[in-house]
C-alpha positions in Angstrom: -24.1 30.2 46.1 -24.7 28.7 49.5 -26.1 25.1 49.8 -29.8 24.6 50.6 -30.4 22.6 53.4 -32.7 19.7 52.3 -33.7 16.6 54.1 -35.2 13.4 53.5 -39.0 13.3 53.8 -40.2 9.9 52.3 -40.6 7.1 50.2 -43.9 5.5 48.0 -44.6 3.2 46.0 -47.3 4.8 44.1 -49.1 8.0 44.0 -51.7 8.3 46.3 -48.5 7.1 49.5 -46.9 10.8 47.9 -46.8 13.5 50.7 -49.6 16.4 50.4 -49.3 18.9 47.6 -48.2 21.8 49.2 -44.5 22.6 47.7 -43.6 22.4 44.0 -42.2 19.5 43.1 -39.5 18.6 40.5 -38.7 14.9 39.4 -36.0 13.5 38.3 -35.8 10.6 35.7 -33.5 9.0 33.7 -32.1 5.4 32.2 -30.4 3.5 35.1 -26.8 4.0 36.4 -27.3 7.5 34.4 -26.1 9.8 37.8 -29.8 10.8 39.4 -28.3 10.5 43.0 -25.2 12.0 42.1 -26.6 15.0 40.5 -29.4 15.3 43.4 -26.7 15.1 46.5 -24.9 17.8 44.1 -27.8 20.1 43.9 -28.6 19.7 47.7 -25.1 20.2 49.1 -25.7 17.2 51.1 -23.6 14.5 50.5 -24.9 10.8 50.7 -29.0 12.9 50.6 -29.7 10.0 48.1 -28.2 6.6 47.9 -25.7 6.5 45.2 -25.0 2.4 43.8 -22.9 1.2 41.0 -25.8 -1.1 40.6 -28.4 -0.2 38.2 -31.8 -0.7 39.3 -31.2 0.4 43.1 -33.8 3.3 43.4 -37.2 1.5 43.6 -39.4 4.1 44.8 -40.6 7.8 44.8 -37.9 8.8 46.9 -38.9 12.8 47.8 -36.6 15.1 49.4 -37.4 18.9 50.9 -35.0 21.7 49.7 -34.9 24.8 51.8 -38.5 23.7 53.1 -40.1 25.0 50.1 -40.1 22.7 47.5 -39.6 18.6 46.6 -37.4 16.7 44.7 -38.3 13.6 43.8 -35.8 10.8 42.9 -37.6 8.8 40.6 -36.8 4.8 39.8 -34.2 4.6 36.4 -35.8 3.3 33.5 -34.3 0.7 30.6 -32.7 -1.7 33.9 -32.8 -5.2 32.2 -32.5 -7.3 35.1 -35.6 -7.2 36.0 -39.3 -9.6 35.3 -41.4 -7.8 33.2 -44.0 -8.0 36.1 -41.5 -5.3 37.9 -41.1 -3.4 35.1 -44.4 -2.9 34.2 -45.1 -2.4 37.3 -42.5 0.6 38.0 -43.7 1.8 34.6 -46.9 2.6 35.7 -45.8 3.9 39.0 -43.6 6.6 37.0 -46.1 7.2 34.5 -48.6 7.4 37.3 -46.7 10.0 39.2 -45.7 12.1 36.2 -49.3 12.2 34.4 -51.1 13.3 38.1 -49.1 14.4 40.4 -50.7 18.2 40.5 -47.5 19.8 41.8 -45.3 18.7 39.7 -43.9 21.9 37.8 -40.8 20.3 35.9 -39.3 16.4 34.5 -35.9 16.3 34.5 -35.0 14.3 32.1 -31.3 13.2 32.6 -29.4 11.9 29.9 -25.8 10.2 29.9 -23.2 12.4 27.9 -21.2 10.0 27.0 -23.3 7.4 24.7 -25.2 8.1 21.2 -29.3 9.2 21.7 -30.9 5.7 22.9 -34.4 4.4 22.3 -35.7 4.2 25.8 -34.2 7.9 26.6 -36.6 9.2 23.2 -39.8 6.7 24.2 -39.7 8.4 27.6 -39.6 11.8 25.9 -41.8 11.6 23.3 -44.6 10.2 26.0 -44.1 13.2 27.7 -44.2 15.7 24.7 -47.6 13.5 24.0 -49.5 14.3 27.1 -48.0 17.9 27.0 -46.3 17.8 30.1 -42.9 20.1 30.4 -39.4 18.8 31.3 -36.1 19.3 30.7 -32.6 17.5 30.0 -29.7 17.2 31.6 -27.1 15.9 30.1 -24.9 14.1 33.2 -21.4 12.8 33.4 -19.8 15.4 31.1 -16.5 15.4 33.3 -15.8 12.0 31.7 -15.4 13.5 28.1 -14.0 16.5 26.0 -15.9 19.3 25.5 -15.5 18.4 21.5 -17.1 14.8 22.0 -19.3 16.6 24.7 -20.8 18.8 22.2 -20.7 16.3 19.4 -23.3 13.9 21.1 -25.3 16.6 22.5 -25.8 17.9 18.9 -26.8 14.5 17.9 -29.2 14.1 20.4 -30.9 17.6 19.7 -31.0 16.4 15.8 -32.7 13.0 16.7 -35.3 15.0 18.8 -35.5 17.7 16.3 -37.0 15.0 13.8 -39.9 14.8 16.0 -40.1 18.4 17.5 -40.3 21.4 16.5 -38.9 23.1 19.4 -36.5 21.6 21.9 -36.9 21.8 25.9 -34.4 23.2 28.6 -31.4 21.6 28.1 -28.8 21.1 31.0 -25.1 20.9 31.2 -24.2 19.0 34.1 -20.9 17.1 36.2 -21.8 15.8 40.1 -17.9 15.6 40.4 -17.0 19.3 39.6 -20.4 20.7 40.2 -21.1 21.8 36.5 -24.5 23.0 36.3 -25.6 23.4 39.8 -26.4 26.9 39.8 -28.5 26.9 36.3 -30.8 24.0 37.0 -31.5 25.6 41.0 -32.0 29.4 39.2 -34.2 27.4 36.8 -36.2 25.7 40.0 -36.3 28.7 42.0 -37.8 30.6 39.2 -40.4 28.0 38.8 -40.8 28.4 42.4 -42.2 31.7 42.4 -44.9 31.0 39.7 -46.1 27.8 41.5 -47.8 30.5 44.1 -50.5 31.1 41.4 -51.3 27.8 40.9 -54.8 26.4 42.3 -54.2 23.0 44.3 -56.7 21.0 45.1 -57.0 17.5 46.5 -54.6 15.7 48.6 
């Protein structure tokens, strides 16, 4: 599969700073440090699209990048970063939630979740307040290099059990590694289907 061009388009702080609604747009969220730069520079064939940091906490805006000038992704700030005054968080919390509950051309969340630990609180919160305003999204599970495909599949299970005790059908789920490129061409077959029905869509407003 041959890498889609994409560039940087821009940064906001809140909603109404996002570019028009004219592409599809895909966001991607996740608990910080959990690989959403990694994982987006993977996608995009472009390495260093979107500032990778060992330190949690780094992305601070709506960071939105074009993909073969038809469609956004959005790198979203990481949830559950500690080091932080609540004022901030609160305040990235409603940006997020802001974005995610409004933002017309949104089609998918992707919800990315680290491989390697057991299911955590702030990765279910987030999920279950998007199954509560109905909104659809997805999860990746990232990192999955940095285990065997025994422990890989053990915590996977145990996250689909946790979920299962609140849903009755699970999302998408995605199988992902930035370092060997695992999952690359589901998740862009996924988007590129999405793509196509996005045309039918009514968008109004700016």
């Amino acid at each position: 599969m041959s890498m889609p061009p994409a560039t940087f388009v821009m940064s906001a702080s809140e909603r109404k700073g996002c570019p028009r609604e004219k592409f599809p747009e895909y966001a991607f969220v996740g608990r910080s440090n959990v690989g959403k730069s990694s994982l987006i520079n993977m996608l995009t064939g472009v390495k260093g699209l979107a500032k990778t940091s060992s330190t949690p906490g780094k992305t601070r805006l709506l960071n939105f990048f074009c993909v073969e000038d038809s469609w956004y992704l959005v790198d979203v700030p990481g949830y559950g970063f500690a080091k932080i005054s609540k004022t901030e968080r609160e305040k990235w919390e409603h940006m997020i939630h802001d974005y995610i509950l409004h933002r017309k051309s949104l089609m998918y969340t992707f919800v990315l979740i680290d491989s390697r630990i057991e299911p955590q609180k702030n990765d279910l919160a987030f999920i279950t307040w998007l199954g509560s305003h109905q909104l659809p999204f997805c999860l990746v599970f990232t990192k999955v290099d940095k285990l065997s495909r025994n422990k890989l599949q053990s915590n996977v299970t145990a996250f689909k059990k946790e979920m299962e005790k609140e849903w009755e059908e699970l999302p998408p789920i995605f199988i992902s590694s930035s370092i060997v490129g695992q999952g690359k061409a589901e998740i862009l077959e996924f988007i590129r289907k999405n793509n196509q029905e996005y045309g039918s869509l009514i968008i109004t407003g700016e």
